[in-house]
N, C-alpha and C positions, 0 to 999 in steps of 0.2 A: 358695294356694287360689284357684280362679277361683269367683266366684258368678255362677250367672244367675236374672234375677228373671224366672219361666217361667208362662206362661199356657199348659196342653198343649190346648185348646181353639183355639189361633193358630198358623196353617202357619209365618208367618214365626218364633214364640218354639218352634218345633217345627226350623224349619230352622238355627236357632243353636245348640240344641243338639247338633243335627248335625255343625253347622261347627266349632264349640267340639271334639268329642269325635274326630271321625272324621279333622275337618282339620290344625286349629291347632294344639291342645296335642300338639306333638310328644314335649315334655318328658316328659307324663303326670302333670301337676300334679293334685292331685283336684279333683273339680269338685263343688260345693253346688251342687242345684238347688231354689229357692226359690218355692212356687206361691203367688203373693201375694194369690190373692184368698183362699185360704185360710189365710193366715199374712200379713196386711197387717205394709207395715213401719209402726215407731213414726215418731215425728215427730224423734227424732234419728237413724234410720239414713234420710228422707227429705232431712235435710237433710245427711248425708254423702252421699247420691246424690248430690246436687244440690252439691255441692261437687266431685264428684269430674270429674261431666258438665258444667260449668262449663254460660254460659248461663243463660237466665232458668227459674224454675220453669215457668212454663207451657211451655219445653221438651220438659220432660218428666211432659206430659199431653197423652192422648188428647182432641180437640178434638171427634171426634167420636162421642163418647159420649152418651148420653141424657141424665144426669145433667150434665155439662158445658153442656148450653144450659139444661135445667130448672133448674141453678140461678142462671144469670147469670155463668158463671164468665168469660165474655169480654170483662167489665168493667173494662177498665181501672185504676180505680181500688178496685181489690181490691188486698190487702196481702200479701205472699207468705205469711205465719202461715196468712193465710184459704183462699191457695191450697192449701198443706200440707192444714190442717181436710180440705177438701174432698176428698181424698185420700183419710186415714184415713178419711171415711164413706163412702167409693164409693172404692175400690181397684181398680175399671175402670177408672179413670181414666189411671194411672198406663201411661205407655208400658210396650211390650212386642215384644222382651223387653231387657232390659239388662243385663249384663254388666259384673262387675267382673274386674280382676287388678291387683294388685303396685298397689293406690291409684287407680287411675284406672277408668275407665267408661267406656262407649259404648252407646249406642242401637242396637242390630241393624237398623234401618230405613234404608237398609238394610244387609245383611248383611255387605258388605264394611266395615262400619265396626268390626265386631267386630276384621276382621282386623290393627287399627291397634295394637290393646291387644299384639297379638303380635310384632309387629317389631322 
């Protein structure tokens, strides 16, 4: 099962789907697509993200989000718990789009990084 966590509002989590469908999965694995601001993930499938994309949480967040400067989130000494929080209540937050298969992850930004999970 590949998952992508898909914003159809964003060309780049519009063109992964693409690459995902049209390119990569030769196999014809099925593919979940996941529209996360309408279905945020929980704080344990955040911190399987973030497990699987190795890297710090702030990784994988949007830096430049409204929410991101409104609430201080470039601080330092913020706790990754707090970074999660911030997550679950602003799910723009959350890069886009990402891509899982077979355990591992990638960031679509860009899009040939998708094509890593398939090699």
């Amino acid at each position: 099962m590949i998952t992508i966590y898909h914003n159809p509002r964003c060309s780049k989590s519009r063109g992964a789907c693409e690459l995902v469908n049209d390119r990569v999965n030769q196999s014809g694995e099925p593919v979940k697509i996941v529209e996360y601001l309408k279905a945020p993930p929980s704080l344990d499938e955040l911190k399987a993200l973030h497990h699987m994309l190795g890297g710090s949480v702030r990784d994988m967040m949007r830096d430049d989000e409204e929410p991101y400067q409104e609430l201080g989130l470039a601080d330092p000494a913020l706790s990754d718990e707090q970074l999660y929080e911030a997550i679950i209540a602003h799910p723009i937050l959350l890069q886009r789009p990402i891509v899982i298969r077979n355990g591992r992850a990638a960031i679509g930004r860009p899009p040939e990084n998708i094509e890593t999970l398939f090699a």
